[in-house]
N, C-alpha and C positions, 0 to 999 in steps of 0.2 A: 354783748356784755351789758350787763346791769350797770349802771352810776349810783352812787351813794354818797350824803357829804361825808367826810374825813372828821365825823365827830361822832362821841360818844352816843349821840340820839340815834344813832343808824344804827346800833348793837341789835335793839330787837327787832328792828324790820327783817336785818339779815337774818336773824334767827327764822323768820317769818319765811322767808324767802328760799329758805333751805329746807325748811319744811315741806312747805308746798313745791320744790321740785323731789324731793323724797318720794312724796304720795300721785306727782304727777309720773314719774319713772317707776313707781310699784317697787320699791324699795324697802319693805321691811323689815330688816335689819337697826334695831334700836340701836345696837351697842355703835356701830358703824354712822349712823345718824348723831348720836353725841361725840362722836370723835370727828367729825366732821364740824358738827358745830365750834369744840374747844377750838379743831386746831384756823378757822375763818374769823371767830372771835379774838384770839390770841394774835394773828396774824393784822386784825382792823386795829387793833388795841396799841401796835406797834407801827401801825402809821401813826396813828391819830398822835402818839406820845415821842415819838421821835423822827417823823417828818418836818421838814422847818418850811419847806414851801407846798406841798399837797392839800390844793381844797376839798380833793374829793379822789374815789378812787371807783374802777371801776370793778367788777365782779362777774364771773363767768362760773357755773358748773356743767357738769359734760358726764355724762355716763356711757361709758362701753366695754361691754366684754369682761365683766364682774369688776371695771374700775370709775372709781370716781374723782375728777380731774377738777381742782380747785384753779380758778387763773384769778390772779389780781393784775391789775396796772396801776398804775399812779407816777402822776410827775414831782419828781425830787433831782434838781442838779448837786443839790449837796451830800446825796446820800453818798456815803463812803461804807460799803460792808466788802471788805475782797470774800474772792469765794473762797478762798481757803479755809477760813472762820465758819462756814460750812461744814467742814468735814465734822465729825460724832463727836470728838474727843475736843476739838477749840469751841462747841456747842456749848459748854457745861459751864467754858468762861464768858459767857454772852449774854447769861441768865435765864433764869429756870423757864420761862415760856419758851424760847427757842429749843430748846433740850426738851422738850416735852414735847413741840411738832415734829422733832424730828425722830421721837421714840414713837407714836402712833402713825406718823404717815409714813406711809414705803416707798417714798419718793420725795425728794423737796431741792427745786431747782431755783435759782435767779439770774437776772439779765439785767444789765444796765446800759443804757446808752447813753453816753455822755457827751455828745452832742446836745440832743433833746431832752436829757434829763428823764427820760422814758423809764422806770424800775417795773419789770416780770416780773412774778412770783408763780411758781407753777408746784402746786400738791399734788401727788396720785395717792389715794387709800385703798385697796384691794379687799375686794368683798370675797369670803373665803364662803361656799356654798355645798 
């Protein structure tokens, strides 16, 4: 996993970073390359602005088998999201970034452990070939 600080200034490197594993996995697919960006930026966008203790977060992509596997981590003991507010339909009450990761990506999970204060985030996008 990549580390990133939990600020605005790390937008483009991710961009950077997602790129260069794009063209290092022979990845092609532009349209599937911006939704991949939207949905890593929308998702750093939502620590950065609603984390109260994360200074940084970490970053994982993974490609297998026409899928490509977003992982974040970051420590937040206050994050309160149940997963219910997950499901499609309480998405649209949570505001339009949320509702919009979860219309382009075919997958979107979270974990929290409240213990360690440890938050998952786990995307899958499916490359249609």
């Amino acid at each position: 996993m990549k580390k990133f600080p939990a600020n605005t200034n790390s937008l483009k490197k991710i961009r950077e970073y997602i790129e260069l594993f794009f063209k290092e996995n022979n990845i092609l697919d532009n349209l599937v390359l911006d939704d991949i960006k939207l949905i890593t930026v929308e998702l750093v966008t939502n620590i950065i602005k609603h984390s109260k203790e994360s200074k940084e977060f970490s970053l994982k992509l993974n490609y297998e088998k026409n899928n490509i596997e977003i992982e974040f981590e970051f420590i937040d003991k206050s994050f309160k999201f149940p997963k219910e507010r997950f499901k499609q339909k309480k998405l649209a009450q949570n505001g339009f970034g949320m509702y919009l990761i979860k219309n382009i990506s075919d997958e979107l999970m979270y974990e929290f452990n409240e213990k360690n204060g440890v938050v998952k985030v786990n995307v899958t996008k499916r490359i249609i070939t």
